[in-house]
Jmol script that loads the backbone (N, CA, C; Angstrom):
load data "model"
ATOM      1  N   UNK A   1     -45.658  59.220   4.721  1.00  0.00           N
ATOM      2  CA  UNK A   1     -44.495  58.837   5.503  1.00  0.00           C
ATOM      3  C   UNK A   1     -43.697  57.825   4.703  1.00  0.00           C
ATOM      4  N   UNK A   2     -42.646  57.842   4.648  1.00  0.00           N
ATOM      5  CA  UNK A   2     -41.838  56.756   3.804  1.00  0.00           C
ATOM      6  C   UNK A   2     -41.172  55.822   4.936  1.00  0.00           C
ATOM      7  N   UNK A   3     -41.729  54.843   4.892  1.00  0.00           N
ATOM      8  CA  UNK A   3     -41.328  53.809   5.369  1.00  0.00           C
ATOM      9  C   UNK A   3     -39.646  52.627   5.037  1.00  0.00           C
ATOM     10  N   UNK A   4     -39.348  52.265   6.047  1.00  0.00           N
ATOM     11  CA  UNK A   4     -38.318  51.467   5.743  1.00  0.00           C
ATOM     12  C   UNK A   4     -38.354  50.363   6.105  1.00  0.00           C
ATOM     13  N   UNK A   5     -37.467  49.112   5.734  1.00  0.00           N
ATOM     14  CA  UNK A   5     -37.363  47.757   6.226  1.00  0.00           C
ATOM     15  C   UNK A   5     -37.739  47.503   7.755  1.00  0.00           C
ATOM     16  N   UNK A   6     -37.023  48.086   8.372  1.00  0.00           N
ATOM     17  CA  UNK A   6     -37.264  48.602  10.265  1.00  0.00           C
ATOM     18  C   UNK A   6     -38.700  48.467  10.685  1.00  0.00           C
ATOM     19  N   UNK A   7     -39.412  49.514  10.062  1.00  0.00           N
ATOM     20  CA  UNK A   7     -41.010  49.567  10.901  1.00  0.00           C
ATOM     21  C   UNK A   7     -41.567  48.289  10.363  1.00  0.00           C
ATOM     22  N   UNK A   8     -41.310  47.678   9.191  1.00  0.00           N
ATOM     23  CA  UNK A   8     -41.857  46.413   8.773  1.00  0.00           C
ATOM     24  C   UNK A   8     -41.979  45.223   9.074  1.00  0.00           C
ATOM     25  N   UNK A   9     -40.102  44.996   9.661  1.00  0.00           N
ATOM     26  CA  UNK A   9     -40.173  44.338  10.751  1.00  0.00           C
ATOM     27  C   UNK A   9     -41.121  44.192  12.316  1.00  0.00           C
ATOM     28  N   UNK A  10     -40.884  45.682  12.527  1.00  0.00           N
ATOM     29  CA  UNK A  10     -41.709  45.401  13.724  1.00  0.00           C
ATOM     30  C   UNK A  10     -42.907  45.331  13.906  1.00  0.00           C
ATOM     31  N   UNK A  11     -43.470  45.753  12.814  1.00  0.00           N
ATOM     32  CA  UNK A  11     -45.434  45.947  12.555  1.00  0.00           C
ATOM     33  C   UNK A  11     -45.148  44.027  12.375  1.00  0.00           C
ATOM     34  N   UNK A  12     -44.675  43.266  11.657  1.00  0.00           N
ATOM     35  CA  UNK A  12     -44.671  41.608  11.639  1.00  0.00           C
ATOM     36  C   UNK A  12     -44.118  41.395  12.742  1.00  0.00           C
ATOM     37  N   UNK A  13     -43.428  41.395  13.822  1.00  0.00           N
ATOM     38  CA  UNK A  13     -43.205  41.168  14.635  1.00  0.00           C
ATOM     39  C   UNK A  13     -44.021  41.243  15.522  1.00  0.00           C
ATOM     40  N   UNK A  14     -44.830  42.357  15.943  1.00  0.00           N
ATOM     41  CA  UNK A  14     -46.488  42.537  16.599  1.00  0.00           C
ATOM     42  C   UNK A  14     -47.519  41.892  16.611  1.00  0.00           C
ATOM     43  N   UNK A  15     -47.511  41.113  15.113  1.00  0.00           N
ATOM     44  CA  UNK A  15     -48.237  40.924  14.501  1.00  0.00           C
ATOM     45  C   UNK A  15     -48.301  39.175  14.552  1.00  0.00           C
ATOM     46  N   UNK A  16     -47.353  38.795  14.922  1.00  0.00           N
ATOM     47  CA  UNK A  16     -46.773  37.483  15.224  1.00  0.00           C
ATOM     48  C   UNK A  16     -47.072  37.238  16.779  1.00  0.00           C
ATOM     49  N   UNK A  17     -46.096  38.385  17.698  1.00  0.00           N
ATOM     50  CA  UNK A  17     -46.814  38.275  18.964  1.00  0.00           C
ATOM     51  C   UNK A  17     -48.199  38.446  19.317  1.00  0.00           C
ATOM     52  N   UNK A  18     -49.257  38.817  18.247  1.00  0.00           N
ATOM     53  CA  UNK A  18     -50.168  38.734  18.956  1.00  0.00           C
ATOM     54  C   UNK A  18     -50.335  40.474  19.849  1.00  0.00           C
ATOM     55  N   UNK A  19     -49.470  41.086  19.629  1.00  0.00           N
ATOM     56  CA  UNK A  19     -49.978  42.417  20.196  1.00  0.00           C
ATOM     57  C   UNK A  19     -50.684  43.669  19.675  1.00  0.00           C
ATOM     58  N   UNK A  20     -50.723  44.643  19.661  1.00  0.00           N
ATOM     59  CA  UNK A  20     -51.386  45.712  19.225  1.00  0.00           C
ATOM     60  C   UNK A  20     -50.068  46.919  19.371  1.00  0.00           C
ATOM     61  N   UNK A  21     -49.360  46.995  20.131  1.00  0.00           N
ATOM     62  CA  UNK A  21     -48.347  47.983  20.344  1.00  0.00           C
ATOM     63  C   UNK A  21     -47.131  47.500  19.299  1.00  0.00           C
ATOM     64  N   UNK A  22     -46.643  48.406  18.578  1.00  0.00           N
ATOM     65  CA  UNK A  22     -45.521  48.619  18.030  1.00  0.00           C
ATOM     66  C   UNK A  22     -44.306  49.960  18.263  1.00  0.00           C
ATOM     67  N   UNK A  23     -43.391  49.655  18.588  1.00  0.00           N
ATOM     68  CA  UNK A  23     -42.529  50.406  18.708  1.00  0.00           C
ATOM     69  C   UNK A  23     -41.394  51.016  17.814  1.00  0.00           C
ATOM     70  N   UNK A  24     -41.060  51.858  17.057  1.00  0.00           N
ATOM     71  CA  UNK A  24     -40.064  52.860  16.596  1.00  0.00           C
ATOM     72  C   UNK A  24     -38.993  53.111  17.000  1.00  0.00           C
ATOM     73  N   UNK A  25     -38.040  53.207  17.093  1.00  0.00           N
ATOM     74  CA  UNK A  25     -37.025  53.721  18.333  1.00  0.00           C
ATOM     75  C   UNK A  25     -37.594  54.055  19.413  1.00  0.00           C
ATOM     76  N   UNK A  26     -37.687  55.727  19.115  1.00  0.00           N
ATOM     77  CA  UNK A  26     -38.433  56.316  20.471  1.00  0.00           C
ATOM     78  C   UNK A  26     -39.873  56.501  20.307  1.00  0.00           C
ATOM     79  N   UNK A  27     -41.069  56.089  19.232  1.00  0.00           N
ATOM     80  CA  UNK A  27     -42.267  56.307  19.130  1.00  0.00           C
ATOM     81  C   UNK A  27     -42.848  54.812  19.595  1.00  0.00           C
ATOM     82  N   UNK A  28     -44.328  54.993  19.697  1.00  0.00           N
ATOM     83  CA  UNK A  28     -45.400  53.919  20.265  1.00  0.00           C
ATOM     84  C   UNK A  28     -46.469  54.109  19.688  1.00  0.00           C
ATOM     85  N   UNK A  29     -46.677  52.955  19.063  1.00  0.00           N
ATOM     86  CA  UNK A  29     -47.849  53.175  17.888  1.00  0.00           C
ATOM     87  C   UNK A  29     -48.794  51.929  18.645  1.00  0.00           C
ATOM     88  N   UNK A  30     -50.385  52.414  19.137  1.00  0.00           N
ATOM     89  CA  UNK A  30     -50.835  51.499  19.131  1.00  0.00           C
ATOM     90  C   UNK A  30     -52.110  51.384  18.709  1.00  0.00           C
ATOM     91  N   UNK A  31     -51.695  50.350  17.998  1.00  0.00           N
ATOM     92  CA  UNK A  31     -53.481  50.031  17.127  1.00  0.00           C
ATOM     93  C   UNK A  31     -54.556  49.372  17.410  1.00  0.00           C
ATOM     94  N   UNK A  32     -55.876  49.844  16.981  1.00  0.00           N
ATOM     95  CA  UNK A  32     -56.964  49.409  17.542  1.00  0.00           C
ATOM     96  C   UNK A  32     -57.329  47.899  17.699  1.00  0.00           C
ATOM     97  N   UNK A  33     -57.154  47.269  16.514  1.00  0.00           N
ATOM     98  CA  UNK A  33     -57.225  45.659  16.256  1.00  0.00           C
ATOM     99  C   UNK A  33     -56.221  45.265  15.401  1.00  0.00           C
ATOM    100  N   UNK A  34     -55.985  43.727  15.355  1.00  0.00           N
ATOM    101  CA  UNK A  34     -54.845  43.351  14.871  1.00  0.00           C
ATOM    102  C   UNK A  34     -55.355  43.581  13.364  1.00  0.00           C
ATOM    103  N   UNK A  35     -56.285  43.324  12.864  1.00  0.00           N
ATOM    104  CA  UNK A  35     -56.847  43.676  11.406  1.00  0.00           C
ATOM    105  C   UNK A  35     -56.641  44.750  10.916  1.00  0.00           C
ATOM    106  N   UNK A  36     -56.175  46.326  12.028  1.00  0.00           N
ATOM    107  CA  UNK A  36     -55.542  47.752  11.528  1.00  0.00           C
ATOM    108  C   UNK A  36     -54.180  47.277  11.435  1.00  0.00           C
ATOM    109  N   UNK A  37     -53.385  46.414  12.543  1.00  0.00           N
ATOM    110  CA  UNK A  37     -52.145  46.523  12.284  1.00  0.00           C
ATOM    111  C   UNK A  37     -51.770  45.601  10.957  1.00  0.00           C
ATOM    112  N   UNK A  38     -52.664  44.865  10.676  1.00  0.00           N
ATOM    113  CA  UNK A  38     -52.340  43.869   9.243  1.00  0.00           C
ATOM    114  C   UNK A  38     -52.494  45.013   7.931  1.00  0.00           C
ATOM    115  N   UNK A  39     -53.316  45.537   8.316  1.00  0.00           N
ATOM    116  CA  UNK A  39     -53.723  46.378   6.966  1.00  0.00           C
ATOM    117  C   UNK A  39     -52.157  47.273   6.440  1.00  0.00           C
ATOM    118  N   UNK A  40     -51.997  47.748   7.949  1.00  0.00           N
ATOM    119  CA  UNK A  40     -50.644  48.905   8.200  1.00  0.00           C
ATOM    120  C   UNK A  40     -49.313  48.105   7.898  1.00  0.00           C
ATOM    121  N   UNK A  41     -49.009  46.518   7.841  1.00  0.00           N
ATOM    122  CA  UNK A  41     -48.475  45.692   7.360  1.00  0.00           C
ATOM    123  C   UNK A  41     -48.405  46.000   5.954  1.00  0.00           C
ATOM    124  N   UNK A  42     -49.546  45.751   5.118  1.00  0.00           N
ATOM    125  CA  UNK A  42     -49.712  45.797   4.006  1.00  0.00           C
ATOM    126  C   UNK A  42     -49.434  46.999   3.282  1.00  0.00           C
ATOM    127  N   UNK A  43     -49.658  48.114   3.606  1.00  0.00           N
ATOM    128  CA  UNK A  43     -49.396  49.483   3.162  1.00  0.00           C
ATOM    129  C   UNK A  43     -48.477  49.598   3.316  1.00  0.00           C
ATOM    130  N   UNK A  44     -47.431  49.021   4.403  1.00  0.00           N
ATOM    131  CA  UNK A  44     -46.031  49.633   4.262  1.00  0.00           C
ATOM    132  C   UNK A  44     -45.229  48.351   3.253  1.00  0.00           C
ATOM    133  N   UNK A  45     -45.616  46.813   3.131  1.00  0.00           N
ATOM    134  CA  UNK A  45     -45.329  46.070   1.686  1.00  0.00           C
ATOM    135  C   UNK A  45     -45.410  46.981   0.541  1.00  0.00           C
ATOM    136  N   UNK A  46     -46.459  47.483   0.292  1.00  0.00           N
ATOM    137  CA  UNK A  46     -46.938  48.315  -1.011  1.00  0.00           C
ATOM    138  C   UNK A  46     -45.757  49.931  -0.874  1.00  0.00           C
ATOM    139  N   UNK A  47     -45.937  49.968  -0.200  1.00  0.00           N
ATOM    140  CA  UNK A  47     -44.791  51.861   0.067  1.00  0.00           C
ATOM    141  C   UNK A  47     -43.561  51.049  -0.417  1.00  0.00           C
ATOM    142  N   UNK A  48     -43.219  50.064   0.163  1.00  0.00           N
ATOM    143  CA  UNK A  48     -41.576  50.036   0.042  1.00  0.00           C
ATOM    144  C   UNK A  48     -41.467  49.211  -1.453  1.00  0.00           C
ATOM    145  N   UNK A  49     -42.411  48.512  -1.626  1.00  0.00           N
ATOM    146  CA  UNK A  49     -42.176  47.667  -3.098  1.00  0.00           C
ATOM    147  C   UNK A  49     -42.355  49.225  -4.532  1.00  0.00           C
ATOM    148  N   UNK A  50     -43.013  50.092  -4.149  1.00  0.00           N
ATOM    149  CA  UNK A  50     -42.705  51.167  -4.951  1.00  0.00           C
ATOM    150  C   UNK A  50     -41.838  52.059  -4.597  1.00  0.00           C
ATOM    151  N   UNK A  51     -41.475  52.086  -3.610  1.00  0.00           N
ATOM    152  CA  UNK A  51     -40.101  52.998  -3.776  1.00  0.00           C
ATOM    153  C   UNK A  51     -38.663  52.267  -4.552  1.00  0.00           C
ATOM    154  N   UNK A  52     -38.778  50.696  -4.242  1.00  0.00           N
ATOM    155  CA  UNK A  52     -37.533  49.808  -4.810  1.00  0.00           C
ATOM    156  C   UNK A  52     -37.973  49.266  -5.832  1.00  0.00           C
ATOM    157  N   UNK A  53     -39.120  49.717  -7.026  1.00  0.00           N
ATOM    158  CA  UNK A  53     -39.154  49.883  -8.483  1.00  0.00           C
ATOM    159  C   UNK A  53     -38.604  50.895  -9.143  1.00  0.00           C
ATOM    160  N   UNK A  54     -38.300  50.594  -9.876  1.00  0.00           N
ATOM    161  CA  UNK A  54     -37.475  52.069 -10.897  1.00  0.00           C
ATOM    162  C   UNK A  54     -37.989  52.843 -11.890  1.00  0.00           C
ATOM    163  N   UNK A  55     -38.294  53.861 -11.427  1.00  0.00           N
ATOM    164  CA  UNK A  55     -39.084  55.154 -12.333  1.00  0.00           C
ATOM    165  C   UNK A  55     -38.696  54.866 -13.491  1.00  0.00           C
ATOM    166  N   UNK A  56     -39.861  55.212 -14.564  1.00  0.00           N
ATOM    167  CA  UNK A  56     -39.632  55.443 -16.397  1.00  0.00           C
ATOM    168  C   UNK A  56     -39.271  56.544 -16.169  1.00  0.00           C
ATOM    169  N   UNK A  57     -38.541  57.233 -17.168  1.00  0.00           N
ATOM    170  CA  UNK A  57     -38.058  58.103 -17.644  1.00  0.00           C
ATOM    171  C   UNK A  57     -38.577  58.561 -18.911  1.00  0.00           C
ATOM    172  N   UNK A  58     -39.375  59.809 -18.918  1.00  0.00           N
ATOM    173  CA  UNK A  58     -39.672  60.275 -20.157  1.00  0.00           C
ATOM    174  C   UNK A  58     -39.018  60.951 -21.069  1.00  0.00           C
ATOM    175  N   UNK A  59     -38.706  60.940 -22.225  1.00  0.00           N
ATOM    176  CA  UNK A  59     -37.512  61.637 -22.815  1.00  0.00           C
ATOM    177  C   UNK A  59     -38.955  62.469 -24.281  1.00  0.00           C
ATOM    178  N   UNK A  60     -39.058  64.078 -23.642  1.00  0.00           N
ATOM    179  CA  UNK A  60     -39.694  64.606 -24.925  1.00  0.00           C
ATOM    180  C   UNK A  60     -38.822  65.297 -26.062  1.00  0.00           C
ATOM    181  N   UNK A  61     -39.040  65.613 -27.250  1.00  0.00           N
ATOM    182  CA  UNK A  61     -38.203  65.964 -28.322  1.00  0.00           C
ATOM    183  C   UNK A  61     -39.341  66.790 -28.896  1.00  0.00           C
ATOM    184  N   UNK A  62     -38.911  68.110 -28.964  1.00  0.00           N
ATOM    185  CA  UNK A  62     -39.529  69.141 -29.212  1.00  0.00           C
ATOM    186  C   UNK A  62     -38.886  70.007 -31.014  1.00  0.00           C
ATOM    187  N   UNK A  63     -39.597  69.770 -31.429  1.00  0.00           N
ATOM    188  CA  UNK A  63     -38.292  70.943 -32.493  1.00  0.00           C
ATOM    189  C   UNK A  63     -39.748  71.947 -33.284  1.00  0.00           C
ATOM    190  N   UNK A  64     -38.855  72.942 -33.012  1.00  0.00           N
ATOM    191  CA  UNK A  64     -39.254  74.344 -33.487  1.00  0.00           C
ATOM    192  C   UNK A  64     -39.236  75.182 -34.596  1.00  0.00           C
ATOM    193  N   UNK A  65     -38.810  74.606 -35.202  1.00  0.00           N
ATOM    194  CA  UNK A  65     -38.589  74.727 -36.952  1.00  0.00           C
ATOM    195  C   UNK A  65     -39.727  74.410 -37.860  1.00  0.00           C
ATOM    196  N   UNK A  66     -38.935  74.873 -39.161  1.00  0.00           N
ATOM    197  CA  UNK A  66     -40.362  74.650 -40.237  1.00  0.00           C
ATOM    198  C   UNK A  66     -40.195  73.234 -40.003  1.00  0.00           C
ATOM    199  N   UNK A  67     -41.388  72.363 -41.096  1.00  0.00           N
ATOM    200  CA  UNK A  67     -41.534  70.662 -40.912  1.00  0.00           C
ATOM    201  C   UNK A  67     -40.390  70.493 -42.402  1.00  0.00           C
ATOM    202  N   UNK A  68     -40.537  69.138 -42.222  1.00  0.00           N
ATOM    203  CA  UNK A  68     -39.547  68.593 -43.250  1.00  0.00           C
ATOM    204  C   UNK A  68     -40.220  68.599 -44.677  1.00  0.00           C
TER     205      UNK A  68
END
end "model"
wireframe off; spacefill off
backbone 0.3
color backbone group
């Protein structure tokens, strides 16, 4: 699932109140202990800090000819 700023907020926001329920727009996520919703905190830190790093780019060079 690719996560955005939004659910991050609200998984810390839950997480602050002290609850187990988090809400989506229209979804309801609720987790077993606050130690799942911290974890689910953390995984979505880690999702979004690699999506807003910037891919290497490999550049291969192939040649098909005799050698030099």
């Amino acid at each position: 699932m690719s996560f955005t700023k939004k659910h991050l907020n609200a998984v810390e926001g839950a997480i602050a109140r002290g609850e187990k329920t988090v809400r989506y727009g229209d979804r309801t996520v609720e987790y077993r202990s606050i130690d799942e919703l911290i974890r689910a905190r953390d995984e979505i830190r880690t999702s979004l800090a690699n999506s807003a790093a910037p891919r290497s780019r490999v550049v291969r060079i192939y040649h098909g000819g005799k050698g030099v």
